[in-house]
C-alpha positions in Angstrom: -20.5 43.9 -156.0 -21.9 41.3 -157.7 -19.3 41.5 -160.5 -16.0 41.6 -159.1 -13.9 43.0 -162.3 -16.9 45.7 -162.5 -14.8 48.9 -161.1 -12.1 47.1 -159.6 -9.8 48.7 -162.2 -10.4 52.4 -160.9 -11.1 51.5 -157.0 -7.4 49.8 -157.6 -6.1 53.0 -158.8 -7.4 55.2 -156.2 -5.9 52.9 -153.8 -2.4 53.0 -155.3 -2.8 57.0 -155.2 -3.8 56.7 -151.7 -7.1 58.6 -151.9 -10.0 56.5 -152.0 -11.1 57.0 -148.6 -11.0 60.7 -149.6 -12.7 60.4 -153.0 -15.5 58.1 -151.4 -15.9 60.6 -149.0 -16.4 63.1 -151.0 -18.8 61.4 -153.5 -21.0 60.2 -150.5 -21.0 63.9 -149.3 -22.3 65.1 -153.0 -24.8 62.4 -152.9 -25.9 63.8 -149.5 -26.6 67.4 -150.5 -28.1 66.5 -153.5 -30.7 63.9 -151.5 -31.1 66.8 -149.3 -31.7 69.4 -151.7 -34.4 67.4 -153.2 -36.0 67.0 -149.6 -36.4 70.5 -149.5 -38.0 71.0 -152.4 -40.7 68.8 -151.7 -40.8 69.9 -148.1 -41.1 73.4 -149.8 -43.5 73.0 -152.3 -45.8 70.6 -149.7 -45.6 73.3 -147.3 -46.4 76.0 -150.0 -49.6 73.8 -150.6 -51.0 74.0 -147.4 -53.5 76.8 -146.2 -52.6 80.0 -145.3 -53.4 79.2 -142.0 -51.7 76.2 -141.6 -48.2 77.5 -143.4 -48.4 80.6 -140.9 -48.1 78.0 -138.0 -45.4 76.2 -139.8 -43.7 79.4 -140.1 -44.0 80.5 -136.6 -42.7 76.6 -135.4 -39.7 76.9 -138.1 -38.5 80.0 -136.7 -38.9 79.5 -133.3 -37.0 76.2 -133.8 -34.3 78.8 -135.1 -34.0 80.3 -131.8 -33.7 77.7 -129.3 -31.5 78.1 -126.7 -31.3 76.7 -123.5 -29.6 79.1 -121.9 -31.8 81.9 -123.0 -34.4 80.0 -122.4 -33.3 79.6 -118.4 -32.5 83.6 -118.2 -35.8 84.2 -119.2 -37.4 82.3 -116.6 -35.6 83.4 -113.8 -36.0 87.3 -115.0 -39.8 86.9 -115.4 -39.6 85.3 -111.6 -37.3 87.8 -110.7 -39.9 90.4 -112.0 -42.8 88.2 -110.6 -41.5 88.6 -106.8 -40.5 91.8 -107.0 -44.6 92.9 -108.1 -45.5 90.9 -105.3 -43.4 92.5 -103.3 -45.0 95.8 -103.7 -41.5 96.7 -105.4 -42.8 98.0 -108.7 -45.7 99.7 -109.8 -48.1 98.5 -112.5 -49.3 100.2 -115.6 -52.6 99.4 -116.9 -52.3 96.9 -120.0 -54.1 99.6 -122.2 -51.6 102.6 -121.3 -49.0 100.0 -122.2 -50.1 98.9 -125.1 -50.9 102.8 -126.1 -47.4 103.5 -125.6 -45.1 100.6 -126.9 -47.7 101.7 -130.3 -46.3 105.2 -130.0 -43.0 103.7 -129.3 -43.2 102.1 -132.4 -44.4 104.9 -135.0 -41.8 107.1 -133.5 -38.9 104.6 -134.8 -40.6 104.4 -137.9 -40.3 108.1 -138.6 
């Protein structure tokens, strides 16, 4: 501080109560969420501003950054290898894309009856 007396009174009194470290602590925390509450807010009302197009990507990146997992992320792999060798293999049989799609679609109408 530049002023020496300027607070000295109250950081003494902490001190003698033995919880300054705990008070600081706390006030630097507060600080914190409030500097990062106002982060964002601007990071909301930027991303709010830009194109429909361009916040559907952000969207898409924010919530697959909410599902990262390495782990997952190796399971997957090997089961689509897994799967991969085994249609090689001759030890599956394929279904047209179309008859798939037609019914995961019928699949899906069903559930929402």
């Amino acid at each position: 501080m530049n002023n020496p007396g300027i607070g000295s009174a109250f950081d003494d009194f902490l001190e003698e109560e033995g919880v300054r470290e705990e008070v600081e602590g706390t006030a630097q925390r507060r600080v914190l969420a409030w500097q990062t509450e106002a982060l964002v807010q601007e990071l909301e009302s930027a991303a709010l501003s830009l194109p429909r197009s361009e916040r559907a990507r952000l969207a898409e990146r924010l919530l697959a950054s909410l599902h990262e997992d390495p782990d997952v992320d190796v399971a997957w792999r090997d089961e689509v290898r897994r799967r991969l060798a085994a249609y090689r293999a001759g030890g599956v049989d394929s279904v047209p894309a179309d008859e798939a799609l037609k019914e995961a679609r019928a699949r899906v109408v069903d559930t929402r009856d």
